[in-house]
Structure formats: C-alpha cells, structure tokens
C-alpha positions as CSV (number, residue, x, y, z in Angstrom):
1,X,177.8,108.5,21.1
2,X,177.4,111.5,24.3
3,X,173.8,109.5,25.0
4,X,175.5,105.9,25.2
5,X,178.4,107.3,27.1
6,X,175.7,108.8,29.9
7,X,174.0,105.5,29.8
8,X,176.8,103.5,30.1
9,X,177.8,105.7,33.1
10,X,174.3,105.6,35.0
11,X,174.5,101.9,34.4
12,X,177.8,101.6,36.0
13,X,176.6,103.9,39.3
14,X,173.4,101.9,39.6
15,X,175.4,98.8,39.5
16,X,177.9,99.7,41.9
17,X,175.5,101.0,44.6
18,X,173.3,98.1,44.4
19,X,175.5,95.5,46.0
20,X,175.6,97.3,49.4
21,X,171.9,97.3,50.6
22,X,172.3,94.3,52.3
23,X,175.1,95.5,54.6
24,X,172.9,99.1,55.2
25,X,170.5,96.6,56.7
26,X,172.4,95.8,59.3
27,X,172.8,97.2,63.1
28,X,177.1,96.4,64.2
29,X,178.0,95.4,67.0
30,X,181.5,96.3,67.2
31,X,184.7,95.0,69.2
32,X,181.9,92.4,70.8
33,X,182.3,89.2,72.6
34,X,179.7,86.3,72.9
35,X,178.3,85.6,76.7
36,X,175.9,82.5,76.1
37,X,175.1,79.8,73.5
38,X,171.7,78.2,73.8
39,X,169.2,76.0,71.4
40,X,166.1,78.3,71.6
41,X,163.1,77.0,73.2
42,X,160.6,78.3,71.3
43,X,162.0,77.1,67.9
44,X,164.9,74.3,68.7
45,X,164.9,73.3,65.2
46,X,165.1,76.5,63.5
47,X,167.3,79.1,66.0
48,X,170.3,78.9,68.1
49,X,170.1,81.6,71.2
50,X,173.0,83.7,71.4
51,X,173.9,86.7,74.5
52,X,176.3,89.2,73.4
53,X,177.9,91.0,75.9
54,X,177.6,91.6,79.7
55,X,174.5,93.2,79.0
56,X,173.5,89.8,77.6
57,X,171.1,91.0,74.6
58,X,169.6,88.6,73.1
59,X,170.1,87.8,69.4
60,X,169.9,84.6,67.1
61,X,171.5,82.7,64.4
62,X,168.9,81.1,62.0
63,X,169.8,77.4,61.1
64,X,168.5,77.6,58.0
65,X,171.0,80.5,57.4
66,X,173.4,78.9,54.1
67,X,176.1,80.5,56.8
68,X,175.1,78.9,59.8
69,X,178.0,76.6,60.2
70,X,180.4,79.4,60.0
71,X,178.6,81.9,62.3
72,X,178.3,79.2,64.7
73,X,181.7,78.6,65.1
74,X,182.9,81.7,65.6
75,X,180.6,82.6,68.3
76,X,181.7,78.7,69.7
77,X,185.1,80.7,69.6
78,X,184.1,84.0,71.0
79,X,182.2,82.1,74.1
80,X,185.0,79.9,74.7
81,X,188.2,81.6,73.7
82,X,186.1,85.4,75.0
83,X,187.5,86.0,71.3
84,X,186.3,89.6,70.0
85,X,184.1,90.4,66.5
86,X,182.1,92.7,65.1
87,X,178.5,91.6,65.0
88,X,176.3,92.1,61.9
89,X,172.6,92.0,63.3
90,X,169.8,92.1,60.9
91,X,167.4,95.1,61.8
92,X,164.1,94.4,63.0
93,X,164.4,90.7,63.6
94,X,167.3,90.5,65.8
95,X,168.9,87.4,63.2
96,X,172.5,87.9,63.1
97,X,173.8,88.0,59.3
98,X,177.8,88.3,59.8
99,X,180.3,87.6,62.2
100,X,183.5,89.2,60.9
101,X,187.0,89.8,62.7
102,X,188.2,92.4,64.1
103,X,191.0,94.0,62.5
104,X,193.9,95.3,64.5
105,X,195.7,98.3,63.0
C-alpha cells in the first residue's frame, strides 16, 4: 500500500511539472508595444515581420502558427492602438509564441 502511495505521488509531481516546459522556453518581453508590421521578404508566405519597441528588434509570427490569427491581431492592436503586452518569444528562433495582456494590479 506505502509503495503505490509513493508511486502515485511521483506520478502526480511528474505530471504536474511537465506542462510547463513550453513556457521555460520562452524569452518575455514584458510591458512591450509593437513598432512595425511587415510581410517578410524572404518568406511572404510563411512569416509576418514584426519590430518590438523603439529599439525595433526584429521578431516573427509564423503563419502556419494554429495561433496566428490571434497573435496577429493583437500586435494589429498594439501598432495601431500603441496597446501594451507581454511578449512570449521562442528562444533561438526569434518566433513569437504568446501575446498575453498585461495585467494591471
């Protein structure tokens, strides 16, 4: 009974940590506005250009991304509206992943 008890426990821990590494793999760019929108000319069909900040580094969202439509429109918001997010960029290949709000406290 002790045995299944551990084993149900290490299960539970290894579960639980699992569904995080995807967010560890990411580089935030907080309290961040987008400067520029662009088609990319290297791959038109496949990335959309997008400046964050004055400092205007370069990232993209992939439009093959299953989120494309929503991270497009709110960087469309942040460009037009100079609405604030923070910035989920994929390390080592500069793709942004998430586009969340800020929240105010």
């Amino acid at each position: 009974m002790k045995a299944w008890s551990y084993l149900l426990l290490l299960f539970i821990m290894i579960t639980s940590c699992s569904g995080s590494s995807s967010s560890q793999n990411l580089t935030w760019y907080n309290n961040a506005t987008i400067s520029n929108i662009t088609e990319d000319p290297d791959k038109p069909n496949e990335m959309v250009r997008v400046a964050i900040g004055i400092s205007a580094q370069v990232f993209y969202i992939s439009k093959k991304s299953p989120d494309y439509k929503t991270l497009i429109e709110k960087a469309t918001q942040s460009l037009k509206k100079s609405k604030t997010y923070n910035i989920g960029i994929e390390n080592k290949t500069n793709i942004i992943k998430e586009i969340k709000e800020v929240k105010n406290l």
